[in-house]
N, C-alpha and C positions, 0 to 999 in steps of 0.2 A: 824757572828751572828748579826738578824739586833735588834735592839729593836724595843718594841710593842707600840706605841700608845697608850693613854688613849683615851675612848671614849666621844664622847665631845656632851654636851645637843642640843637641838634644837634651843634654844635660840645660844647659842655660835655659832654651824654651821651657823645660818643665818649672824652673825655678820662676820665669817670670809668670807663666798658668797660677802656683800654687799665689805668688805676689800680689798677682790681679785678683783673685778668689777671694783673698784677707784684705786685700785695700776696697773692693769692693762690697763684701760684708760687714766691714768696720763704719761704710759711711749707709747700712740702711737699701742699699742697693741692689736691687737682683745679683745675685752671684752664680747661677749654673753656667754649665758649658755655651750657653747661646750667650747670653749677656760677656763671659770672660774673652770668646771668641771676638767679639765685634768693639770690644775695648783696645783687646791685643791690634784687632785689624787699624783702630782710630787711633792706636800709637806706633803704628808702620811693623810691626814685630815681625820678623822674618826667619825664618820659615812660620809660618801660621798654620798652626797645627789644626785638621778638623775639627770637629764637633765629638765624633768618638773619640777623639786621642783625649782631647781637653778631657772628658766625662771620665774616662779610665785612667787619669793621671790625679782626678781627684781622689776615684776612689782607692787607689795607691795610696795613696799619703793621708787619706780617714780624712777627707774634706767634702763628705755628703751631708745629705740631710742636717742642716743648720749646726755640723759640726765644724768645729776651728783646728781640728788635729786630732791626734792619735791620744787616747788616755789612758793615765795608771790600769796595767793589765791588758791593755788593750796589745794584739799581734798581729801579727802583718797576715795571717789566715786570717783571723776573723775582721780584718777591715777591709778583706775583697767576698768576704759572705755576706 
């Protein structure tokens, strides 16, 4: 019998997205939205956000292209350009 999952806010999903992107980049690991999505799905995360959401939540928060976060000078414009 498996147990169920609480469902978890918007807010929370996006924190565990940004969690899984830096735990998975820290170990060497693929980190895009395909690799963060099928991580989230291997640890029950619920609601499981698509593949567009995960990809537009990175780029939200300057976690593209082998970036770890947002940097001196850097704005919230120019990390969705």
């Amino acid at each position: 019998m498996s147990t169920v999952e609480p469902l978890r806010t918007k807010e929370e999903v996006e924190e565990i997205v940004v969690i899984t992107r830096l735990e998975l980049y820290n170990r060497g690991l693929p980190c895009g939205p395909r690799a963060i999505g099928a991580k989230m799905d291997d640890d029950s995360v619920r609601p499981l956000p698509c593949i567009s959401t995960i990809a537009r939540i990175l780029t939200r928060r300057g976690l593209t292209h082998a970036r770890t976060g947002m940097y001196d000078g850097d704005t919230a414009e120019s990390a969705l350009a």
